[in-house]
N, C-alpha and C positions, 0 to 999 in steps of 0.2 A: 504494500500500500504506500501511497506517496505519505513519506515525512515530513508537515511543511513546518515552520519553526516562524515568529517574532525574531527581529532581529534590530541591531540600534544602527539604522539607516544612516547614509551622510547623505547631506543636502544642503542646498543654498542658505545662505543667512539673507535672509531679504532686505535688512536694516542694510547690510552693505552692498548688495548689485541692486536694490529699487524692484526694476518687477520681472516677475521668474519668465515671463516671457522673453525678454533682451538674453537667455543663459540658457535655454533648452533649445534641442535642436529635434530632426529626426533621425534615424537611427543610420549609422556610416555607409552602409552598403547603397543609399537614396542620394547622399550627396555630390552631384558633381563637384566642379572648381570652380562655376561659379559662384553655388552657391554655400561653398566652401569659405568663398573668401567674403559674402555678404555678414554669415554666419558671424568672423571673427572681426568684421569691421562696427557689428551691431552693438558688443559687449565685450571688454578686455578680459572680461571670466567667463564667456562664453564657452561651453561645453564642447563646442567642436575642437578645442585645443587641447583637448584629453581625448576624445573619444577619433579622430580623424584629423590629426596633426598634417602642417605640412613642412613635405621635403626641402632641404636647404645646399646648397653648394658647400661640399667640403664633409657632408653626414660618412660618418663611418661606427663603426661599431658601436664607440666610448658614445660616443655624438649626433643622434639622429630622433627621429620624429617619436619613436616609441621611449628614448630614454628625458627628452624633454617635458610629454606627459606626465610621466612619472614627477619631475622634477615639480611640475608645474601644480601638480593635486596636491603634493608635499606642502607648496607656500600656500597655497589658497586652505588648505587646514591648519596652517599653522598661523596665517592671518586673519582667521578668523571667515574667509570668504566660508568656506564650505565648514559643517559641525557632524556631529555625531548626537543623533539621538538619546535626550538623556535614558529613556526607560526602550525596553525592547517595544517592536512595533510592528502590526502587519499593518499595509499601507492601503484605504481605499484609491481604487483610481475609475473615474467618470472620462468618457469622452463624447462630445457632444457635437456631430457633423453632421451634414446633409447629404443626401445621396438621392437621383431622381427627383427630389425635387420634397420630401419627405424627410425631416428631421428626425433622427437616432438616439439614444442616448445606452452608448454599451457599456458597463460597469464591472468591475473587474476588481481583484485583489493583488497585489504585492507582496510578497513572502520569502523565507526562504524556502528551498526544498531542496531534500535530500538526495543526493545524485546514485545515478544505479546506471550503468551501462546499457545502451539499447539490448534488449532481448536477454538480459537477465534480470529484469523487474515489471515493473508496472507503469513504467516509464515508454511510452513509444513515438517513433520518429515516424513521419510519413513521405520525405522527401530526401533523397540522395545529396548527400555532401559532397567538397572538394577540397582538397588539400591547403593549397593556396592559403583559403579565409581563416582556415583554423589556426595555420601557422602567424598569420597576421595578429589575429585576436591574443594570442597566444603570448604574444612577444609587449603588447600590451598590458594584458592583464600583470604582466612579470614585474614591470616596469612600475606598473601603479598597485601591485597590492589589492586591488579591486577588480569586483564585476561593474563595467562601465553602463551597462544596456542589462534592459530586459531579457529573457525569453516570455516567449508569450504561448501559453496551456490553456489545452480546453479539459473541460472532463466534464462527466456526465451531472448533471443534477438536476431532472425535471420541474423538480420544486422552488430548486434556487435557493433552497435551505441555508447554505454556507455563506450567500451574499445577503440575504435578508437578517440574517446577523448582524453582519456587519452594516446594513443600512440603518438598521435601529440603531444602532451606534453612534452614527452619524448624524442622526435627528438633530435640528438647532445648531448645528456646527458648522460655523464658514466654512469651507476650503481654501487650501492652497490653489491659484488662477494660473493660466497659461495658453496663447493663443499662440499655435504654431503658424507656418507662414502659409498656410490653405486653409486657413479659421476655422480650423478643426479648435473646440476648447474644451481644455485638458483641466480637472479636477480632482486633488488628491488632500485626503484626510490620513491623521498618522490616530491609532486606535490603539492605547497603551491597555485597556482597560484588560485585566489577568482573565476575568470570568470571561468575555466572548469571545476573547482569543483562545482560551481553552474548547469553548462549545465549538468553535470555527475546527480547530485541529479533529476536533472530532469527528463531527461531518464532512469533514475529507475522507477521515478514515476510509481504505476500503475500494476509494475510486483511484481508477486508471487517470491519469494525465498523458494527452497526445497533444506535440508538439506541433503549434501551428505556424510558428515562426522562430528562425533563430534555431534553427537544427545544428550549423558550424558552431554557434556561441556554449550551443549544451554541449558538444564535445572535446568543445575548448577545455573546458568547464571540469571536464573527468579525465582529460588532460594536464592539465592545470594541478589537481588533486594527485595523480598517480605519479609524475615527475616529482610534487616534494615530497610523498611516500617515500620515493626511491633515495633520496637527497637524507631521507632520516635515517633510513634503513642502513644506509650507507655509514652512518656516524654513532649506529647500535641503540637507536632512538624507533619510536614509532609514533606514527600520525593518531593523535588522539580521535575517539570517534565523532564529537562536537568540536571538532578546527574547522573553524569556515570554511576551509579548503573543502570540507565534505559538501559543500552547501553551492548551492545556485541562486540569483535573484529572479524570479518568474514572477510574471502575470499572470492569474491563475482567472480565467474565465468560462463562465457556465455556457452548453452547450444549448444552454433553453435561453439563455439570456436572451430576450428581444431583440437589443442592439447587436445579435451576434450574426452579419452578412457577411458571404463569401462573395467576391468580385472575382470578374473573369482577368486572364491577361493575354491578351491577341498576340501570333504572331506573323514577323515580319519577315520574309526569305530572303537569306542571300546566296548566289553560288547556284543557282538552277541554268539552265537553258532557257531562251525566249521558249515562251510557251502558249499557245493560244486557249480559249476557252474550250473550243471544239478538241482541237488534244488532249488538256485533260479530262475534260468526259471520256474520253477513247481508253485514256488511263486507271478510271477510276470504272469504268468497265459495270459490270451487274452487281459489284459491293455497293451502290449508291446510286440511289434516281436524285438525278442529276435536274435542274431545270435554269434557263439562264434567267438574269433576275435585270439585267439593265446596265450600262455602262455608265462609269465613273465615279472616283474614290465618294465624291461628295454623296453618292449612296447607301456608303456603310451604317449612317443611324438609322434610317428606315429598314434595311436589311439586321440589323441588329433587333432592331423593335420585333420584328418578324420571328428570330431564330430565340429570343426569350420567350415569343407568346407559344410557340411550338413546345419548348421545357423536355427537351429530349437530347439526350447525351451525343448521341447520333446524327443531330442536326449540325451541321456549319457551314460555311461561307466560306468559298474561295476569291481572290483576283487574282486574276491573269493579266500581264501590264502589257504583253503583246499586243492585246487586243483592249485593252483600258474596259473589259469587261469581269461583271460579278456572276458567279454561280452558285445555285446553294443545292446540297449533298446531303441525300438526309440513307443513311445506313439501311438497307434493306438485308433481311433472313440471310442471301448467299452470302452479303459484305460480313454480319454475325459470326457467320460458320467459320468464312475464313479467316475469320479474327478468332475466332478460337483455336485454328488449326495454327496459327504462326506465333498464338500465344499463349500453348500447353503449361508454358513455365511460369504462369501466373495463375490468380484466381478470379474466377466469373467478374465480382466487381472491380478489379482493375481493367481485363479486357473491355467492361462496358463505358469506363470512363473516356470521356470526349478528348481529352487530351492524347488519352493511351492510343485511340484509333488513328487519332492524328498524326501520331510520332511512328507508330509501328506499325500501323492498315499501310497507310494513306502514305507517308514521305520513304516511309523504307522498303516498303513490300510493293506497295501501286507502281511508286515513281519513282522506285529502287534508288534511293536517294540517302543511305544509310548514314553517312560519313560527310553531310553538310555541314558548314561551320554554324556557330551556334546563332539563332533569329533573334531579332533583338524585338523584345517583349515588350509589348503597350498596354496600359491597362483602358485611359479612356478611347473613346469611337473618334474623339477628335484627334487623337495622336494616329491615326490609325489613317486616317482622311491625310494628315500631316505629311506623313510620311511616305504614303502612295503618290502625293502631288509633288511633293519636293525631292523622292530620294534621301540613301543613307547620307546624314554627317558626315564627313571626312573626318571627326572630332572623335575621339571617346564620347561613349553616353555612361549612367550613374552607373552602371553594372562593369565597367571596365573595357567594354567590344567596343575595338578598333570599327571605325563606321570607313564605308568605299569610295565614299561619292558618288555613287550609281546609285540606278532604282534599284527595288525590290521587285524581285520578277514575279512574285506570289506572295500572298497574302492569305494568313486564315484568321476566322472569326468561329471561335469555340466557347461552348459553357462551362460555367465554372465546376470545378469538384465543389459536391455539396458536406457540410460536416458529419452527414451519415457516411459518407463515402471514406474519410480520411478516418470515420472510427472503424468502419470494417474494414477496409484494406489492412490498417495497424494494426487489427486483431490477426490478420491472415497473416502476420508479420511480413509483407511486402512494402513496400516503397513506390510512391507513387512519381512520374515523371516530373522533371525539372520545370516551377511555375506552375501547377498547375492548381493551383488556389495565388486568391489574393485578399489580404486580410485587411481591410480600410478601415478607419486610418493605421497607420502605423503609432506605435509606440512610442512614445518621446524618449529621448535622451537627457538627461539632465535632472529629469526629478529628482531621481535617488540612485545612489549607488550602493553596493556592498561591498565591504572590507573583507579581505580576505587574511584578514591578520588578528 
């Protein structure tokens, strides 16, 4: 069962940065250089200078962006900027966005929890990691003694028992404010009180947590943990089983929550052959009744409207730039079978997922297109319009991909994985493909961090 534990939060002193807005950011992996550098022009203690430092001429081992962090969390604790909570604390956190055009309000909790490796606990991951992020995160976390960001957990609670706790808690109580830069507005209360944080741990008792974002950051995280095992072990010492190290800082949110929507995230091809409409129907052969839908990008939100009002895994939307035309594909019985047949090594609800057909029917099997470089993923319709009219950047985007300056020869529009789907798949212990939930808004950086000392 997950462990979750109270814990004495660091966090802004707001007497000295004024308002937590000018010092929170969104989480590293979202920030370009632009807005890297707005980030740190906003607030001198702006959080982006811990969490996504930048490079400098002359960085070398002793001297570089991860050992300056460090440096920098040091003075801002020791100035008084950042504190430590006096009593232990599980943190409420509110975010309160729009989306379609209908106001949310998702609520969630802050905690620590107790780390357990994928597939030896109750812990489960549903998206494939990389090397890279972890080693990043990693050399951070080293540097500063802390979990910098959230992970963000769902877990089952139909009733919401575990957050209606803590909402009674919170009755009469201002919150901590913060308006990130897409007026998403961020609310967090700190809940010291023994007795509901007792009844909270309780009510977890028991349930699975599946990770919905931040799958590199949890295995940083048991990384992180197992290197200073080795580092004690090594000095005839052993890792106590309450050393922070054992602990992670998650956002722990109800699967029934209201405010809990998955968004889709489209993608953008690059690396295909011109390709007309009429040839990929020829490709996409009796897996898919096919039907053309009308030309030009400026079409995607009507076509989008359409392939939500449909609510079938099955359904998506192609463009073809050959032809500045749309198609949309909706899975018929023979495309089923052979999506079963090419994907025996998984389970029913992977093979049914829109993404999985996409990646493995559809780009590797149809248009035997195995070994394309990675699509650069959009979440709104109007990046999607963007990017079909104007072609790739020549520039990095936030995720790292080098852009060509060409068009995008194809183009797909998919539904999102639903949270029923990321808790069976995780039961089946499978992994679902890269992107294929999107979890809005994201998490802030900056509220709270964890020490790991």
């Amino acid at each position: 069962m997950p462990d979750i534990s109270a814990f004495h939060g660091i966090r802004y002193d707001l007497a000295q940065v004024g308002s937590l807005s000018n010092v929170i950011a969104p989480p590293y992996d979202v920030i370009d250089s632009q807005l890297q550098q707005e980030l740190c022009d906003k607030h001198p203690a702006n959080c982006v200078r811990i969490i996504l430092g930048q490079d400098q001429e002359g960085d070398d081992d002793d001297n570089n962006r991860y050992t300056r962090a460090g440096r920098t969390m040091r003075t801002w604790l020791r100035e008084g900027i950042l504190f430590a909570e006096g009593e232990p604390a599980i943190y409420v956190y509110h975010q309160v966005f729009t989306e379609a055009g209908q106001e949310f309000t998702r609520r969630g909790f802050m905690c620590r929890t107790r780390l357990e490796r994928f597939g030896e606990g109750n812990i489960f991951p549903h998206e494939e990691t990389h090397g890279g992020a972890k080693a990043d995160r990693l050399k951070l976390w080293k540097a500063c003694k802390a979990n910098c960001s959230q992970i963000f957990g769902l877990y089952p609670d139909p009733q919401n028992i575990a957050q209606e706790l803590l909402e009674k808690a919170t009755l009469g109580v201002a919150p901590l404010e913060a308006t990130d830069h897409l007026g998403v507005l961020h609310r967090i209360w700190p809940v010291t009180d023994i007795a509901t944080i007792t009844e909270v741990t309780a009510a977890m008792g028991g349930l699975p947590i599946y990770i919905a974002d931040g799958h590199h950051r949890y295995e940083t995280a048991c990384n992180y943990r197992d290197e200073l095992a080795s580092e004690m072990e090594a000095k005839g010492e052993q890792l106590d089983p309450e050393h922070p190290a054992n602990f992670v800082l998650m956002m722990c949110v109800s699967m029934s929550d209201p405010g809990m929507i998955v968004l889709p995230t489209h993608r953008l091809f690059r690396g295909l052959p011109a390709m007309s409409s009429g040839e990929l129907r020829e490709r996409l052969g009796d897996c898919f009744a096919c039907e053309e839908y009308g030309t030009g990008p400026e079409l995607a939100p009507t076509l989008w409207e359409d392939i939500e009002l449909d609510g079938e895994q099955g359904t998506m939307a192609f463009y073809t730039a050959e032809d500045n035309t749309w198609t949309i594909a909706r899975l018929t019985p023979e495309g089923q079978q052979k999506m079963a047949e090419i994907s025996d090594d998984h389970c029913t609800d992977w093979q049914g997922l829109g993404v999985s057909l996409l990646h493995r029917l559809v780009m590797e099997h149809l248009l035997d297109k195995p070994n394309l470089p990675a699509p650069k993923y959009v979440r709104a319709i109007e990046e999607v319009v963007e990017g079909l009219q104007h072609g790739d950047s020549a520039g990095r985007d936030h995720t790292g991909q080098q852009g060509t300056g060409g068009r995008f020869e194809l183009a797909a529009m998919v539904m999102p994985a639903t949270v029923d789907h990321i808790r069976a798949i995780s039961n089946a212990g499978e992994r679902m493909p890269a992107k294929s939930t999107y979890f809005y808004p994201k998490l802030l950086s900056g509220l709270l961090f964890n020490p790991l000392e």
